[in-house]
C-alpha positions as CSV (number, residue, x, y, z in Angstrom):
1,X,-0.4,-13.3,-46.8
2,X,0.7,-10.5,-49.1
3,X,-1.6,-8.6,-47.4
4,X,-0.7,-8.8,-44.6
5,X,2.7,-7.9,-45.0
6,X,1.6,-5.1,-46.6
7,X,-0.6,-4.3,-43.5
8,X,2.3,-4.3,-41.0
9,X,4.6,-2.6,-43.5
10,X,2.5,0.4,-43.8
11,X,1.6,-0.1,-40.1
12,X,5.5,0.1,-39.1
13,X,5.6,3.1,-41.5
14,X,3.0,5.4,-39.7
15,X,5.0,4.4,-36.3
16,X,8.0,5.7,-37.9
17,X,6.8,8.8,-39.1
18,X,4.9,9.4,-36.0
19,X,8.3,9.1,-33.8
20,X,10.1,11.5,-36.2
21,X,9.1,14.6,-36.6
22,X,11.4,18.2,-35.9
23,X,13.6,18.9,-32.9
24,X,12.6,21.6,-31.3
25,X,15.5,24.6,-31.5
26,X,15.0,25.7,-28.2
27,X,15.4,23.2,-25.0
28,X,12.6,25.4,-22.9
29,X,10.1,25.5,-25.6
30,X,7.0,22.9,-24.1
31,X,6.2,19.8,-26.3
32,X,2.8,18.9,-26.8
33,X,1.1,15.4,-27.3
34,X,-2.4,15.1,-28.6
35,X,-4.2,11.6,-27.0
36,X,-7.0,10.3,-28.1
37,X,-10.0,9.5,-25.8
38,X,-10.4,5.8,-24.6
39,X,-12.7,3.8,-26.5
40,X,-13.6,1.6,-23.2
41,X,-17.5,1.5,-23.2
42,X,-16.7,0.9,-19.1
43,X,-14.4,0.5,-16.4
44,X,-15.1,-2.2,-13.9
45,X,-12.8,-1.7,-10.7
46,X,-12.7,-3.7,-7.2
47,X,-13.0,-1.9,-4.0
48,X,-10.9,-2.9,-1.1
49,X,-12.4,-4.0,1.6
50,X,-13.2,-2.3,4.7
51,X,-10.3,-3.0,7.5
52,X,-10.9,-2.8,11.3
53,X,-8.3,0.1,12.4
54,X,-6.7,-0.2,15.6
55,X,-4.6,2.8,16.0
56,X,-2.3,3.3,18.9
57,X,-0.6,6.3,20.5
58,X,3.3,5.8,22.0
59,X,4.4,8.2,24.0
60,X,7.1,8.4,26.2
61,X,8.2,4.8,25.1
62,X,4.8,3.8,26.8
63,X,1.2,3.1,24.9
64,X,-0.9,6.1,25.8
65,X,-3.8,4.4,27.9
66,X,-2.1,1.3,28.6
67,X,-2.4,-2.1,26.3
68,X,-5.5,-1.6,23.9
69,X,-7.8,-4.0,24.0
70,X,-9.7,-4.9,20.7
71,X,-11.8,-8.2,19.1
72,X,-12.2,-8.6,15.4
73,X,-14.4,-11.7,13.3
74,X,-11.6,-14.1,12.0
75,X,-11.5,-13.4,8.3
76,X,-11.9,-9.5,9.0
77,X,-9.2,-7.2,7.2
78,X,-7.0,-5.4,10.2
79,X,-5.1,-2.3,9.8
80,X,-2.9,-2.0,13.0
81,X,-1.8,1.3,13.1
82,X,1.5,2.5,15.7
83,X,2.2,6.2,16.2
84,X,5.5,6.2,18.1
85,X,8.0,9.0,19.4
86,X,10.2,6.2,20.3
87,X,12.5,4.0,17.2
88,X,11.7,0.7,17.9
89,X,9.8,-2.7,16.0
90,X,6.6,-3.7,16.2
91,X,6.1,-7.2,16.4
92,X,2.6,-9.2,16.2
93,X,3.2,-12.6,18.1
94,X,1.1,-15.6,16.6
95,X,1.0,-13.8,12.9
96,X,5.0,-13.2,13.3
97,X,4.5,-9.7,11.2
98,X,7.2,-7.0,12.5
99,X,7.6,-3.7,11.4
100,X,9.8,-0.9,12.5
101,X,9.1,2.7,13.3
102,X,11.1,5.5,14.0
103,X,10.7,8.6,16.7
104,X,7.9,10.9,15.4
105,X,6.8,8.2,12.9
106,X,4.6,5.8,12.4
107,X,4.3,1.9,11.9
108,X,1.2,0.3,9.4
109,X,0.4,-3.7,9.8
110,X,-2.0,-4.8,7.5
111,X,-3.0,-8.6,7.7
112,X,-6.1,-10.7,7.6
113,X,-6.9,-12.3,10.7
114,X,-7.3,-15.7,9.9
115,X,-6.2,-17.2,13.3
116,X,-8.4,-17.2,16.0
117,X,-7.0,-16.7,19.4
118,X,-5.7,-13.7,21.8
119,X,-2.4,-12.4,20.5
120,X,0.2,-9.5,21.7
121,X,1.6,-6.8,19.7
122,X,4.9,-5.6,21.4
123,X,7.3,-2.9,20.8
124,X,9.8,-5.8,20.5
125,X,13.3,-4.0,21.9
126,X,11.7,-3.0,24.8
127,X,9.2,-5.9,25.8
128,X,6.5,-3.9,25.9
129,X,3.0,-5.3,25.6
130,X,0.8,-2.4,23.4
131,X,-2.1,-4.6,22.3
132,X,-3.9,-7.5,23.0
133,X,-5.7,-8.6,20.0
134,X,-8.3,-11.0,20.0
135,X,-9.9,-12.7,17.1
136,X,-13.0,-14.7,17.4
């Protein structure tokens, strides 16, 4: 037990000395901090899954092309992507995901598509159909 005491005293001492040190006299003058390299013998990392991308032009208040048309697997990742030069929301009936988008910008709707069916995507303030969506 006395050892370990002494441990995490001389432990808390090194922390304090290292957070002292001198002020720098002159506010411009850059600071440097030394790091030392990882000792990690590896990095495991995930990748995300790849999404199905359905991208969609508005122009004029009006999807460029008319309503897209597009089928996915159920379970697939979806990215549905709305370029607009109209502010409005985008709404995706059945999954009830909204998202709004201003003129010049654009709208990102990322979801799984877990329920099968054939579903609309709307700019919502003007009840206008932009994508039918089907997922088998």
């Amino acid at each position: 037990m006395r050892i370990a005491i002494a441990f995490m005293a001389a432990a808390g001492a090194l922390v304090l000395t290292a957070c002292g040190g001198s002020k720098s006299s002159s506010p411009t003058e850059p600071t440097t901090t030394a790091s030392t390299p990882s000792t990690a013998s590896h990095v495991t990392t995930t990748a995300l899954p790849k999404a199905t991308v359905i991208a969609i032009q508005v122009k004029d208040g009006k999807p460029v092309g008319g309503i897209t048309r597009t089928d996915v697997e159920k379970g697939r990742l979806v990215d549905l992507v709305v370029h607009s030069d109209v502010a409005d929301e985008v709404h995706l009936h059945g999954y009830d995901l909204h998202r709004d988008v201003q003129p010049g910008g654009t709208a990102r709707i990322r979801f799984q598509a877990k329920i099968p069916g054939v579903f609309e995507a709307e700019l919502e303030n003007r009840k206008l159909q932009i994508l039918e969506l089907t997922v088998r």
